[in-house]
N, C-alpha and C positions, 0 to 999 in steps of 0.2 A: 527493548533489551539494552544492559549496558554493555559498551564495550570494555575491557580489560585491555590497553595497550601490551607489547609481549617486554619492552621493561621500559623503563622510567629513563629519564636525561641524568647524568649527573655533574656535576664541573669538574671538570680536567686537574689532572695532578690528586684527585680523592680518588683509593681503591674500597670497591662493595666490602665489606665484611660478608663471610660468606654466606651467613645465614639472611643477609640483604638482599641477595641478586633479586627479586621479586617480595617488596618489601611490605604489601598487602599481607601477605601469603607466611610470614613469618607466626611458627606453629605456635607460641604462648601469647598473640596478639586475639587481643576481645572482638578488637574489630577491623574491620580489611577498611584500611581506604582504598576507592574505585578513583583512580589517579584519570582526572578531565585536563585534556591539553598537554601531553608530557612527550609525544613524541610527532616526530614531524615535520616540529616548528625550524623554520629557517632563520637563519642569523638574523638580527633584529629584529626578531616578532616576539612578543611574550609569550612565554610557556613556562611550564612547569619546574622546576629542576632540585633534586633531591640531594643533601648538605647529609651523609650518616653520620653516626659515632655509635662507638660503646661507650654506657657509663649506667650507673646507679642498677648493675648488676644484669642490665637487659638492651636493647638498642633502645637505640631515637634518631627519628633523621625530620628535619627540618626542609620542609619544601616552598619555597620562596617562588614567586610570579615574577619573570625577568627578563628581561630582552638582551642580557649579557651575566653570563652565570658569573664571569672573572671578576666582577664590580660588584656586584651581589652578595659574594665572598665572605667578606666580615662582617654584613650585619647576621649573616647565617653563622659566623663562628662565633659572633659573641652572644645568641643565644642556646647554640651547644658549651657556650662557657657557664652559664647557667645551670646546669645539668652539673656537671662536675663540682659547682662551687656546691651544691645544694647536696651531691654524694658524700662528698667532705664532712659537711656538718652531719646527716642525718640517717648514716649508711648504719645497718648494724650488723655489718661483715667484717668491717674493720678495728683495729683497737686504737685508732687514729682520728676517733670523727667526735664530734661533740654530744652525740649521744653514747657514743661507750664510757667519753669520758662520766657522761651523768651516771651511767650506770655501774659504773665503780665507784664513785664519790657519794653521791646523794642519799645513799641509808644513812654515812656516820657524818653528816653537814649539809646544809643549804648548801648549794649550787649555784651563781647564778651562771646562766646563758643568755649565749649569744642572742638577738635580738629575731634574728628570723627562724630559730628552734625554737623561741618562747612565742613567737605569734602562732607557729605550728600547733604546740601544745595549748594553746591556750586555745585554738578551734577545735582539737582534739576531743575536750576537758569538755565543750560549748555541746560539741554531738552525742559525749556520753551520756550527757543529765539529760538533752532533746531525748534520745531513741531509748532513754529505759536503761541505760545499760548495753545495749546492744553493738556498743563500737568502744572499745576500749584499749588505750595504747599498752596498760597492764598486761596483756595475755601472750607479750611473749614468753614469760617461763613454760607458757601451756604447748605452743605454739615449736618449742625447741626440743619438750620432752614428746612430743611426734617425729621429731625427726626433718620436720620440714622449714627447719632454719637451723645451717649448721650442724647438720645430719643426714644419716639415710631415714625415709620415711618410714614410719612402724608403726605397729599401735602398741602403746605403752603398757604397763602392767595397770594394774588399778592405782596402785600404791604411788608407783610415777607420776600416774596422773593425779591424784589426788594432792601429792605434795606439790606440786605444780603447781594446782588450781591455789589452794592456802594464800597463793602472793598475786592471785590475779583480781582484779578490783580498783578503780578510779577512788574507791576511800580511802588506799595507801599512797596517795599523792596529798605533798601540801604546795601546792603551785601558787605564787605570789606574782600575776599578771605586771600590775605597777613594778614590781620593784625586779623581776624578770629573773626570780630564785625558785630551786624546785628542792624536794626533800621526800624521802622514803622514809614511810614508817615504820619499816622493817628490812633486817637486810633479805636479802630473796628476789625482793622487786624488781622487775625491770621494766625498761619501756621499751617500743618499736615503733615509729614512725611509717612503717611500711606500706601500710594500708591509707596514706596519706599524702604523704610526702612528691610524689611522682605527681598528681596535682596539682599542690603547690607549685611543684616547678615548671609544669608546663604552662601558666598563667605567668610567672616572672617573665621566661621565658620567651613567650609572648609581648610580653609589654616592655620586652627588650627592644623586639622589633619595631613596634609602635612608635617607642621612642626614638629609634634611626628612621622614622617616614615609611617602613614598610606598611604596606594594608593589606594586601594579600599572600595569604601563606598559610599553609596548615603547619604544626604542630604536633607530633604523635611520638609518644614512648610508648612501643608497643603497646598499645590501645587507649590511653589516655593522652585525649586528642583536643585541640581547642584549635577553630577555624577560623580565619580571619578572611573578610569580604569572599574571594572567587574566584577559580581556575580562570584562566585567560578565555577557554571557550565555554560557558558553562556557568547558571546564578549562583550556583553555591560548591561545597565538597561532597563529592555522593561516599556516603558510608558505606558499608554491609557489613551487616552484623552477623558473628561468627554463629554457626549451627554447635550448643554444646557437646552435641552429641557424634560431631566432625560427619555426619552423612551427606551434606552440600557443604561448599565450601563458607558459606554465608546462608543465611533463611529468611533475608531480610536487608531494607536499606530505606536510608533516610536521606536527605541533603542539608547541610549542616549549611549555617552563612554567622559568620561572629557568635558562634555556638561553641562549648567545648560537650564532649561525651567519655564516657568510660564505663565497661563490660568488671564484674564481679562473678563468678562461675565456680562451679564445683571442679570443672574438667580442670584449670591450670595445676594444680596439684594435688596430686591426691595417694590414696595408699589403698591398695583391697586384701583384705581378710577375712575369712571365715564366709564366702558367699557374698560379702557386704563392700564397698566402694565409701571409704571416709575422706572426704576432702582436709584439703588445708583451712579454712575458715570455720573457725572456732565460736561458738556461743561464749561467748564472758560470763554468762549468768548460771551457765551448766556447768561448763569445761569439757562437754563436749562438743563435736564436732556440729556446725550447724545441717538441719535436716531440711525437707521442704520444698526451696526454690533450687533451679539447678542453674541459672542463670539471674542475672539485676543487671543492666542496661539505663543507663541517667543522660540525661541530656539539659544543657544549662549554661548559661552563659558563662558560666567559669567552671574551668576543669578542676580547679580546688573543691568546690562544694560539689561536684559528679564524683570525685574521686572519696571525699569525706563518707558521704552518702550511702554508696553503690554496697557497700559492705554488709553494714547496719539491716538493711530493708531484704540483703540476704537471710542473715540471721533473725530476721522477724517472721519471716516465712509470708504466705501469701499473703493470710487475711491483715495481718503486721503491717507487710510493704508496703498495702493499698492505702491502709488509714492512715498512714504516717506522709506517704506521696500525696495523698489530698490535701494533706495539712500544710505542704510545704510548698506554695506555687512557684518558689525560686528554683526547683527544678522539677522533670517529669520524667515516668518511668516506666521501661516494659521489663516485664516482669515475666517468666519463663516456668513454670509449671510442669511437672512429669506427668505424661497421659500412660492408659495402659493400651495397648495393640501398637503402639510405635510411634503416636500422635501423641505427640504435646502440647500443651495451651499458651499461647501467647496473650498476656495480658496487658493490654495499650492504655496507658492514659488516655483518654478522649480528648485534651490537646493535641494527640499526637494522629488522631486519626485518618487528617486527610497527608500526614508525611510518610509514615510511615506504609512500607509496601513488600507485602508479604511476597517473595521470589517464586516464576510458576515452577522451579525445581524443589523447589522445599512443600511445597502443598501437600504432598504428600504424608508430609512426618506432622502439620502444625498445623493448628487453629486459631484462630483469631477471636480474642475478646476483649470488652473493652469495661474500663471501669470510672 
């Protein structure tokens, strides 16, 4: 069994946000980190010690390996400055950031952008043509006329949604990689960075730390998470991965070691009408809601390409996810299936088979398959 410590260390002079105090355990998180080494440890011994913030619309707390959390300090603030810099440019909550600016400029002129919103879109652009269509930064007009950006959730009329769908499509971009200019072929378009971006930055992030000498430290914006080396007692960062269906608190865990992972789900948002449960993640190809999987779970040395990923192989549904995760060995994927009688099928890369470790509280609701 693992153990759960009852809360984490944090450095003096930082107060929890309160949806923090147990920071596993925060409800729109994919995946719990099981926090190895965080309580206990006496002044000068390594341990654990957890740096929060808010930003990029959800938390992040960065957990550093350290035998003095005081000194520790600022390589932990300057990659929660990370987080911030990257809300800036890529937030679309704001009318402040560098993709709203695209998004009111870009039908009537080229654009160019900023260099790290154009490396963004330009991996974007890279998954669209990979998955078929299946991940598209186009689909916020679809995306807002739900109500689930910028709204109360709902389900639209037909005609909403259909005028909606009319501007969602990766053929209304003319993105100029070299020359780092973007352009709408129609006004209507927009773009969202959402289902990406939070990847992105927990790999800068990351490699913030790197470059001040850190080696050990996890990484996690509510559930996209990249691991560096290993809790002070302990070879790696033990996951668990959230049950979509909240009946265990987790149905699953892995131990991560210079790995990033990140959870894609029906449950973070959704809306129900008429008998039915329609999530937030959207088909590009339909404009409706994606059907199928209820969970995608990625695992990969960089949280950029889990967070790219994790979506797309939603929207492709089982037999999609599977062909698409074979083709791709840069990262690997369990994959979550609806059973009927209250059993649902977990489907494991068979990379993943001797990591991954089905919880004996979740046995109950999940089966295990491998592909």
């Amino acid at each position: 069994m693992i153990a759960i410590p009852s809360a984490p260390r944090r450095p003096s002079g930082l107060a929890w946000p309160r949806a923090l105090v147990r920071p596993w355990r925060v409800a729109s998180a994919a995946a719990a980190l099981l926090l190895a080494g965080v309580a206990g440890a006496g002044i000068g011994t390594p341990h654990s010690v957890t740096y929060p913030a808010h930003t990029m619309g959800t938390y992040v707390h960065v957990v550093l390996v350290t035998a003095d959390s005081a000194s520790a300090s600022p390589d932990a603030m300057a990659a929660l400055a990370v987080f911030h810099h990257t809300d800036s440019l890529m937030s679309n909550w704001t009318s402040t950031s560098e993709v709203a600016r695209i998004n009111r400029e870009a039908a009537a002129a080229s654009v160019v952008v900023e260099p790290e919103v154009a490396a963004v879109i330009a991996r974007s652009l890279q998954v669209w043509r990979q998955s078929e269509g299946a991940f598209d930064i186009t689909v916020e007009p679809l995306v807002r006329a739900w109500g689930f950006l910028g709204g109360t959730p709902h389900v639209p009329s037909e005609a909403e949604a259909a005028a909606a769908f009319r501007h969602v499509g990766g053929r209304h971009l003319r993105f100029d990689a070299e020359a780092r200019t973007i352009r709408f072929d129609e006004e209507g378009v927009r773009i969202d960075l959402g289902g990406i971006a939070k990847g992105y930055a927990v790999d800068v992030a990351a490699e913030s730390l790197r470059a001040r000498g850190v080696r050990d430290a996890l990484v996690d914006l509510t559930g996209n998470m990249l691991a560096m080396g290993h809790p002070a007692d302990a070879a790696g960062w033990r996951i668990g991965i959230r049950d979509p269906r909240d009946r265990v608190p987790y149905f699953a865990r892995l131990q991560l070691h210079d790995e990033g992972i990140s959870t894609s789900g029906k449950y973070e948002q959704y809306v129900a009408s008429g008998g039915r449960t329609f999530g937030h993640i959207m088909d590009p190809r339909t404009g409706q809601p994606a059907e199928g999987l209820i969970a995608v779970t990625l695992v990969s040395k960089s949280a950029f390409t889990c967070d790219a990923w994790d979506t797309p192989l939603f929207v492709l549904g089982l037999d999609g996810a599977r062909r698409v995760a074979l083709a791709h060995p840069e990262f690997e994927a369990i994959l979550v299936e609806p059973g009927r009688a209250g059993v649902d099928t977990v489907w494991v890369e068979s990379s993943l088979r001797d990591r991954l470790i089905l919880e004996p509280t979740a046995s109950r609701y999940f089966r295990v398959a491998y592909f």
